[in-house]
C-alpha positions as CSV (number, residue, x, y, z in Angstrom):
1,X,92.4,120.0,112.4
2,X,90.5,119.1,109.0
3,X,87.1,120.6,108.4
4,X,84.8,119.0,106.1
5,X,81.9,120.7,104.4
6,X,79.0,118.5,105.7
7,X,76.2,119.3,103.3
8,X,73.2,119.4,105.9
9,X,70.2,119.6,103.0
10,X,70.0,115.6,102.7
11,X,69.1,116.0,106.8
12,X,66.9,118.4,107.3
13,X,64.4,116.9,104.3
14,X,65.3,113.1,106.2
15,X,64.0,115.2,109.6
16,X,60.9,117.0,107.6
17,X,60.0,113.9,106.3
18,X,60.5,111.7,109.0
19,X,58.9,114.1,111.4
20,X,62.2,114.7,113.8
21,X,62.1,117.1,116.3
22,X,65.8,119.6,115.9
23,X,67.4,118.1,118.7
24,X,67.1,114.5,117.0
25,X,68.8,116.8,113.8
26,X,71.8,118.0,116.2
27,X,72.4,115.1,117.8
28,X,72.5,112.8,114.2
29,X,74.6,116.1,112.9
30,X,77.1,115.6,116.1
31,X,77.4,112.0,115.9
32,X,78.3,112.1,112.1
33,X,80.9,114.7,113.0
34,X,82.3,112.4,115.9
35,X,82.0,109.8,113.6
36,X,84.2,111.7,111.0
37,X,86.8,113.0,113.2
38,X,87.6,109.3,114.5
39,X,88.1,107.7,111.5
40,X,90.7,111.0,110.4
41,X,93.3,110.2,113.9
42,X,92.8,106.3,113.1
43,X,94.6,106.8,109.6
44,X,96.9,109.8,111.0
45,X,99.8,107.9,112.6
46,X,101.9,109.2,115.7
47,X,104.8,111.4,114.6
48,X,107.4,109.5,116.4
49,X,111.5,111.2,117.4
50,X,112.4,109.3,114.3
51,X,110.5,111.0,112.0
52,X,111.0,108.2,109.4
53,X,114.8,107.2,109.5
54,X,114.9,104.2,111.5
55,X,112.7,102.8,114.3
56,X,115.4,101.2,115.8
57,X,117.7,103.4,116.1
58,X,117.5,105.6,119.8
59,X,117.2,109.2,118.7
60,X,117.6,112.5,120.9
61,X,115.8,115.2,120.6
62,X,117.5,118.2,121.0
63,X,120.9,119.2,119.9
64,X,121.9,120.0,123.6
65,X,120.9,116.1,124.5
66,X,122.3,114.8,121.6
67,X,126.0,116.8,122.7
68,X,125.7,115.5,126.2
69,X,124.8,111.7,125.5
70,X,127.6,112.0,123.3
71,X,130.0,113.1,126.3
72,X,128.3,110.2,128.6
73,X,128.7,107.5,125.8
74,X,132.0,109.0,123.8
75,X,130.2,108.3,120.5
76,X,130.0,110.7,117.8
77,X,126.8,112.3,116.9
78,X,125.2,112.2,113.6
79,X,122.9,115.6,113.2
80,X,121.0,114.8,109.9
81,X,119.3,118.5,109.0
82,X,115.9,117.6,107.0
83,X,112.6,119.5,105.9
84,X,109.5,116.8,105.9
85,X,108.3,118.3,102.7
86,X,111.6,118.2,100.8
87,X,111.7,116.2,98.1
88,X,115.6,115.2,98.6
89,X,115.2,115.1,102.5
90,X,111.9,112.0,101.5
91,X,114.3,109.5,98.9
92,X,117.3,110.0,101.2
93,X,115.0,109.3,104.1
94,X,113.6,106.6,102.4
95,X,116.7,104.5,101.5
96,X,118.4,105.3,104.7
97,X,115.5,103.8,106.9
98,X,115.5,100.2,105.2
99,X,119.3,100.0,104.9
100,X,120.5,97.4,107.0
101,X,124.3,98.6,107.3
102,X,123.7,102.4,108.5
103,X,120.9,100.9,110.7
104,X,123.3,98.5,112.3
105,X,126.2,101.9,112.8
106,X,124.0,104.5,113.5
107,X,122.4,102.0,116.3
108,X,125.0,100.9,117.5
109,X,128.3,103.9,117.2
110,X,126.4,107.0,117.0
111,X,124.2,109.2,119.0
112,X,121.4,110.1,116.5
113,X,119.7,113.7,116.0
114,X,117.5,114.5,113.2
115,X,116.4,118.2,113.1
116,X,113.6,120.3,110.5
117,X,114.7,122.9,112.3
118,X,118.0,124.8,112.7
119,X,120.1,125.0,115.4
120,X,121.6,127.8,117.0
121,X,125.1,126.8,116.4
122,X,126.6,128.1,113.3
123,X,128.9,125.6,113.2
124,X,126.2,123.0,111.9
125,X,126.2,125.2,109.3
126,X,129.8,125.6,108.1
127,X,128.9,126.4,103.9
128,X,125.2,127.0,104.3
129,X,121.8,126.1,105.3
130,X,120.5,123.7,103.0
131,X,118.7,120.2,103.1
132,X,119.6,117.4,103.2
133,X,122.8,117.9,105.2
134,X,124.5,115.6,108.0
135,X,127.4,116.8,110.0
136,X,129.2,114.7,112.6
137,X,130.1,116.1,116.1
138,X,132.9,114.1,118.0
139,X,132.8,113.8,121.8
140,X,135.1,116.9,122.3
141,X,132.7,118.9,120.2
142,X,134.4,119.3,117.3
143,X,132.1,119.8,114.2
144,X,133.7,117.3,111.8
145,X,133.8,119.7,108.8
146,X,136.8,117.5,107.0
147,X,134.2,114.4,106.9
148,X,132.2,115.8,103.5
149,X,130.2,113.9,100.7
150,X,131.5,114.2,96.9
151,X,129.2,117.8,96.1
152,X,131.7,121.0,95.6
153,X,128.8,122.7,96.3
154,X,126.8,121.8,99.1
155,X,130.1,119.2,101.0
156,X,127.5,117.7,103.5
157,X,124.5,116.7,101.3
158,X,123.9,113.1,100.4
159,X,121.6,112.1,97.7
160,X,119.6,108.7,98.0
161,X,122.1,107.7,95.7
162,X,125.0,108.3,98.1
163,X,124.2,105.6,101.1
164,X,127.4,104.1,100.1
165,X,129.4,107.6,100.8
166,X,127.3,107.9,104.1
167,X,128.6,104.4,105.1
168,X,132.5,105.3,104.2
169,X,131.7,108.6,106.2
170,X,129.8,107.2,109.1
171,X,133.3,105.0,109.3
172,X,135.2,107.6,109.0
173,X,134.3,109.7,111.7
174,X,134.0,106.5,113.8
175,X,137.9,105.8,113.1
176,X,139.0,109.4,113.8
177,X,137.2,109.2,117.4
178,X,139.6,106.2,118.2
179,X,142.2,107.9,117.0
180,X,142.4,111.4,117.2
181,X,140.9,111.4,120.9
């Protein structure tokens, strides 16, 4: 929680001179902080599972739900790796929430999982930890290494600039499920 100095000088000379006893002081001093805090949560908006990348979209929350709905459903998951305070992580974010065609597949053929934290499996991993990166798991829990974006060096990052390799790759691994399984 946010503390605020509150400078308490412009009170006690209003109580001095308008002859206030100290509990009338704590009580004005406790109903500006009240006051304060309220007005902080009613700008501060809910952190929601989507974090940002598409309110319509249903999103898991854990990796181990994310690998079972995909089971139930037989639709690949999408595990988009992400730090809030990453500038690349933000502009991908950004364009990927307000673009209408990986809304529509990720809605509707994918199980969605956004993590800003690791996972314990090493295989979400497969050249390095870095942000942003998306992997694709098909229903018989293959990590889909062989669906990359065009970096050497990094194969599973996508800049903001990218959406249109996301799209191809989102297809892609929706095509192999149908027929490689």
């Amino acid at each position: 929680m946010l503390v605020r100095h509150l400078d308490i000088q412009p009170l006690l000379i209003a109580c001095h001179t308008w002859r206030m006893s100290p509990w009338s002081l704590s009580t004005l001093v406790l109903a500006s902080c009240v006051i304060l805090s309220s007005s902080q949560q009613k700008n501060k908006q809910p952190q929601t599972i989507s974090r940002g990348w598409g309110k319509g979209i249903t999103w898991v929350a854990t990796y181990e739900e994310g690998l079972r709905k995909m089971k139930e459903n037989n639709k690949p998951l999408m595990v988009i790796h992400h730090k809030e305070d990453c500038p690349h992580s933000k502009s991908l974010k950004k364009l990927f929430a307000v673009d209408k065609a990986i809304q529509k597949i990720a809605k509707q053929d994918f199980i969605m999982l956004n993590l800003v934290e690791e996972t314990t499996d090493s295989n979400l991993a497969p050249d390095g930890y870095y942000v942003p990166r998306i992997l694709f798991v098909d229903p018989s829990m293959k990590v889909r290494a062989d669906i990359t974006s065009k970096y050497s060096n990094h194969l599973y990052t996508y800049q903001a600039s990218d959406l249109s390799v996301l799209v191809d790759n989102m297809k892609k691994a929706k095509l192999l499920l149908h027929t490689e399984l």
